[in-house]
C-alpha positions in Angstrom: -17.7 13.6 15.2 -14.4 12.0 14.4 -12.6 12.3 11.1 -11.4 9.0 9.5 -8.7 9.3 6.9 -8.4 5.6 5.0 -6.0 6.1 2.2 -3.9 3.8 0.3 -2.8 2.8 -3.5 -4.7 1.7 -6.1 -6.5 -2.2 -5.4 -4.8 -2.2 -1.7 -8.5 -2.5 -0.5 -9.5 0.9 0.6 -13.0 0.9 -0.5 -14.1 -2.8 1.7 -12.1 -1.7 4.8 -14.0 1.2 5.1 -17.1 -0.8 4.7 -16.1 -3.3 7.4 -15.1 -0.3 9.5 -18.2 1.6 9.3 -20.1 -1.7 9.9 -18.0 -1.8 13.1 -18.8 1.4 14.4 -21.9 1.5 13.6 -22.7 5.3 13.4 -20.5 6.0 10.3 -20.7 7.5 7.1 -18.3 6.7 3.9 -17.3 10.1 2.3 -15.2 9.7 -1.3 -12.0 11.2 -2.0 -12.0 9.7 -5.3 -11.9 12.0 -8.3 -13.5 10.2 -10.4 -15.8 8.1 -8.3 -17.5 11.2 -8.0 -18.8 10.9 -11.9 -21.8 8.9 -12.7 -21.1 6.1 -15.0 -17.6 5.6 -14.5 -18.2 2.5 -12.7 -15.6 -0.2 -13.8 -12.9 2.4 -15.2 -13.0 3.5 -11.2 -13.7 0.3 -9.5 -16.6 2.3 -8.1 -18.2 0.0 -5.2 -21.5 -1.7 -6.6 -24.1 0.7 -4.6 -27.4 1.8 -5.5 -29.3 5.0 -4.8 -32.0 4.9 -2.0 -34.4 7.4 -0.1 -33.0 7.3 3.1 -35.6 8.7 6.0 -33.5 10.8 7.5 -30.9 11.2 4.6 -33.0 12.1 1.8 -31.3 10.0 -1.5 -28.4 8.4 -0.7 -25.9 6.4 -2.5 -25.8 3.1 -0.2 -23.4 0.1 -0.4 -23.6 -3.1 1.7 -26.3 -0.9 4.0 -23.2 2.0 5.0 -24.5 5.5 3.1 -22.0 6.5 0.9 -21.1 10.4 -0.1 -19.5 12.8 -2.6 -19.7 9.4 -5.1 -21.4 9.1 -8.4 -23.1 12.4 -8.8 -21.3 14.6 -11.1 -22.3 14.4 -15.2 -18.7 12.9 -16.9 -18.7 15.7 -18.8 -18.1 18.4 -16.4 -15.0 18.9 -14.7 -14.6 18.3 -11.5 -11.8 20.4 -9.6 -10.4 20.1 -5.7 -12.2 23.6 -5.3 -15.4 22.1 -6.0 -14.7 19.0 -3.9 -13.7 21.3 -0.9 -17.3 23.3 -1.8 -19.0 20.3 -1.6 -17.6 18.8 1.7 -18.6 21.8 3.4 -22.0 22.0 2.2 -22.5 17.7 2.6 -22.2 18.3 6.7 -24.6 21.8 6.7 -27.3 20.3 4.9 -27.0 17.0 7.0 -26.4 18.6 10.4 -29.6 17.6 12.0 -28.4 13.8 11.3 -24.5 13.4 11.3 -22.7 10.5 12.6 -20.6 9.8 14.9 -18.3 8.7 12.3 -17.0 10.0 9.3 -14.4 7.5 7.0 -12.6 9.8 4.4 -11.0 7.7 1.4 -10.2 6.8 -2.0 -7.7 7.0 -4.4 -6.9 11.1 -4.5 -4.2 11.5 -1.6 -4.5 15.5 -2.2 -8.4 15.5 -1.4 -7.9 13.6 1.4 -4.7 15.9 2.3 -7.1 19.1 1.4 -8.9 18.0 3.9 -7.0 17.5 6.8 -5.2 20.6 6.8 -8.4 22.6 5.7 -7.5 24.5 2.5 -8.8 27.5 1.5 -10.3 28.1 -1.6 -8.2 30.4 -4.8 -10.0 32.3 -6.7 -9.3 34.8 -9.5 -10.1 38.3 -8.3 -12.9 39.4 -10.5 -11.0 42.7 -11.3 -8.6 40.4 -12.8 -11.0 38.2 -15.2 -10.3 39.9 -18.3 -6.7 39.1 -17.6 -7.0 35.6 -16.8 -9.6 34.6 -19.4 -7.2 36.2 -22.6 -4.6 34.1 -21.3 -6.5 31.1 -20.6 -7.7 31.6 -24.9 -4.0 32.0 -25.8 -2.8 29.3 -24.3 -5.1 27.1 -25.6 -4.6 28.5 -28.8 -1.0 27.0 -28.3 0.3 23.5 -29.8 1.6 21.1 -27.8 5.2 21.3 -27.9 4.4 25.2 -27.7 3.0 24.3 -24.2 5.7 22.0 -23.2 8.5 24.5 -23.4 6.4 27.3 -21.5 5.6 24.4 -19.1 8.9 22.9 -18.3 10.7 26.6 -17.6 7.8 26.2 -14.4 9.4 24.3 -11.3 5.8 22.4 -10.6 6.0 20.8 -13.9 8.9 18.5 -13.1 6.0 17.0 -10.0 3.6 16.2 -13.2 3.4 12.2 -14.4 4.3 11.3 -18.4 0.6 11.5 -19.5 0.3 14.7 -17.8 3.5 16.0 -19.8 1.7 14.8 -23.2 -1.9 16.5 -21.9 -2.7 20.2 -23.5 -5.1 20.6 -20.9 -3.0 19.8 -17.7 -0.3 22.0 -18.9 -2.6 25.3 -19.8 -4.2 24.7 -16.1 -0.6 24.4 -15.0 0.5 27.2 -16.7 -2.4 29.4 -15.7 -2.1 29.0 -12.2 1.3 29.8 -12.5 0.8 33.3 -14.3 -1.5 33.7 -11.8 -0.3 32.9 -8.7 3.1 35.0 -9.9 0.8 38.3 -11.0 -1.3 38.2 -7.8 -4.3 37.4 -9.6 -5.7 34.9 -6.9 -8.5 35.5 -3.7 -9.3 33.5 -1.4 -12.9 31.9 -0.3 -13.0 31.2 3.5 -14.7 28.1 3.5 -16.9 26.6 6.8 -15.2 23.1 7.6 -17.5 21.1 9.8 -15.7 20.6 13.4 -14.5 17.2 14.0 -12.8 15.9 17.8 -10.5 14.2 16.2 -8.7 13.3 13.3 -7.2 9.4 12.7 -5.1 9.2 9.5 -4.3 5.7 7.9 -2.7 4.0 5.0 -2.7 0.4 3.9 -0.2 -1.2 3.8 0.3 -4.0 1.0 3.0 -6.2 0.0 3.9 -4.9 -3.0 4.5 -8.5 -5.2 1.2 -9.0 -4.2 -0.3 -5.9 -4.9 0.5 -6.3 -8.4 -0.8 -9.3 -8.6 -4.2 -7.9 -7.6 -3.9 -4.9 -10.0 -3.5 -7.5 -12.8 -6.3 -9.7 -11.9 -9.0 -6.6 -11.2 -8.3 -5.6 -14.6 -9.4 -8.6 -16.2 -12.2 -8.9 -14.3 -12.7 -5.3 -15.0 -12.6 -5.6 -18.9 -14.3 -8.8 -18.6 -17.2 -7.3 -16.8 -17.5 -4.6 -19.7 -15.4 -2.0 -19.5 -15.1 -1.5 -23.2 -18.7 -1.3 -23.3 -18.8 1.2 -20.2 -16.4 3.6 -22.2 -18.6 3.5 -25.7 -22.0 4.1 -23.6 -20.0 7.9 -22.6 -20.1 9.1 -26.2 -17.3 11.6 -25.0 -14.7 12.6 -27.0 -10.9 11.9 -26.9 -9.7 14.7 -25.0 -12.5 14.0 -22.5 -11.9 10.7 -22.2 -7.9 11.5 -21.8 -8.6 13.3 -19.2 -10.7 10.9 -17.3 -7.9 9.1 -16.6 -6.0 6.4 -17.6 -8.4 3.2 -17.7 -10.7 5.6 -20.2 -7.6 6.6 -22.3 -5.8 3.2 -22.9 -9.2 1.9 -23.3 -10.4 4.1 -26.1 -6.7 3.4 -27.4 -8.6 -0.2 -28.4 -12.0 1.5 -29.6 -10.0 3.0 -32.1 -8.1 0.1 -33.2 -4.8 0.9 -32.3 -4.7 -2.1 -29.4 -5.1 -5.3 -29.9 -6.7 -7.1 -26.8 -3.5 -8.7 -25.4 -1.6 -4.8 -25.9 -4.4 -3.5 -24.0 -4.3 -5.7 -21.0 -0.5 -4.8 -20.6 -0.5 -1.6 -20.9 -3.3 -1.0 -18.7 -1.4 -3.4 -16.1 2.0 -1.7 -16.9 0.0 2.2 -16.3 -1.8 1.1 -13.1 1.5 -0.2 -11.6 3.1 2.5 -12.3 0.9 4.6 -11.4 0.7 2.4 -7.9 4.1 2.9 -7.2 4.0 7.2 -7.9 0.8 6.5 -5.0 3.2 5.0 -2.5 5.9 7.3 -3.2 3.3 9.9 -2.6 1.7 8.1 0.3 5.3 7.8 2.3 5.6 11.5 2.2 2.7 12.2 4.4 2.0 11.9 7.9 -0.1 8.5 7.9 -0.5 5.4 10.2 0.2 2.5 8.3 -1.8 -0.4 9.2 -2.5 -4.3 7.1 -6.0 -4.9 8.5 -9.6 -3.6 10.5 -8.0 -4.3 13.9 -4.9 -3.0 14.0 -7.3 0.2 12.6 -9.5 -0.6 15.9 -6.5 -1.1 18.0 -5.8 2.7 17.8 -9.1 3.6 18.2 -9.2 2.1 21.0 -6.1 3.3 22.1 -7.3 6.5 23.6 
């Protein structure tokens, strides 16, 4: 097999190149690296691609877009919580319980640069060493016992915390997870889980590249499509609560910033365009820091593959 790595920033196109990709190679698989495409029902909050489920001969049920099986997408319930451990866990089990029929070709992408980045350089799982549960867990309850500013100052004395975003800053949750693996990581509280990464021949890493006055055009226009198309309606059918919704990112926080009354429609188109911009541009400053091939289109992708 051969590892394809298609990343990129929010509305650069990710999701269709890989689809005209696959459909190029022809024995390819689309694997997610979204974290919240994984979650069923967050379709427009996530620009999820419009796929159904089939029963797939060889496959079994399979989430399928434009005929290319799609993986590692709209499976989780919204109201669990889905870590990179469990993504990892599930990568490696995706390829042993398909090994009879794996492609040639596996595209890796989506919006979640550090799944994709997990990936490649094959992390290995942390765990808390069960002798040390009782530990871990009556911190975990104190410091989520804690008010918000409380958090904040224990938070910012970390050196991680200046890498969190402003929402994260203002989250209770982020900063006790922060916090917690920080007390743990410092008290030697972690283990690790070897995990069995399926063998690939070779790895291709890629990034889109997008002119950035016209990326933001795009981000402004998918929104309105996206709130014209429901997404409003999308967040009341989740009957989850704030913090849940907060968490699910931004598009599900801003948007139940209007459920409750607090946006009118005009404040919530801005400030969903102003969040997704910025949130673009932390992306590409992310993005520029790895060690990607940048590339605008499907053949400059095939050039390289051809290359060799």
């Amino acid at each position: 097999m051969i590892l394809i790595i298609l990343l990129g920033q929010t509305c650069s196109g990710k999701s269709q190149l890989a689809v005209d990709l696959a459909k190029y190679l022809g024995s390819a698989w689309i694997v997610n690296c979204d974290s919240r495409q994984v979650y069923q029902h967050l379709n427009l909050g996530t620009a999820k691609v419009k796929g159904c489920w089939q029963y797939l001969p060889k496959l079994g049920n399979t989430f399928v877009y434009q005929d290319i099986p799609h993986f590692l997408i709209d499976y989780v319930d919204p109201k669990e919580k889905y870590s990179l451990n469990q993504f990892l866990v599930d990568w490696c089990q995706l390829f042993k319980k398909q090994s009879p029929n794996l492609p040639k070709f596996v595209i890796l992408t989506g919006g979640t640069g550090l799944f994709a980045k997990a990936i490649s350089e094959q992390y290995q799982l942390a765990q808390i060493d069960p002798k040390y549960d009782s530990e871990y867990n009556n911190l975990k309850l104190h410091l989520t016992q804690q008010s918000l500013p409380n958090l904040h100052n224990l938070a910012k004395q970390i050196p991680s915390f200046t890498q969190l975003n402003s929402s994260d800053k203002l989250n209770p949750r982020r900063l006790v997870n922060l916090l917690l693996r920080y007390y743990a990581t410092t008290n030697g509280w972690f283990s690790q889980r070897k995990l069995d990464y399926p063998k690939f021949s070779q790895i291709w890493q890629f990034a889109i590249q997008v002119d950035q006055t016209v990326l933001k055009a795009r981000i402004f226009n998918r929104l309105k499509e996206r709130l014209n198309e429901g997404l409003i309606s999308e967040i009341l059918n989740l009957n989850l609560d704030d913090q849940r919704l907060w968490d699910l990112g931004l598009e599900y926080r801003i948007g139940n910033l209007y459920v409750k009354g607090w946006l009118n429609e005009t404040e919530l188109l801005q400030k969903l365009y102003q969040e997704n911009w910025q949130y673009a541009r932390r992306q590409l400053t992310w993005l520029k820091k790895q060690t990607l091939i940048w590339i605008k289109n499907l053949s400059e992708i095939l050039d390289y593959l051809n290359s060799v």
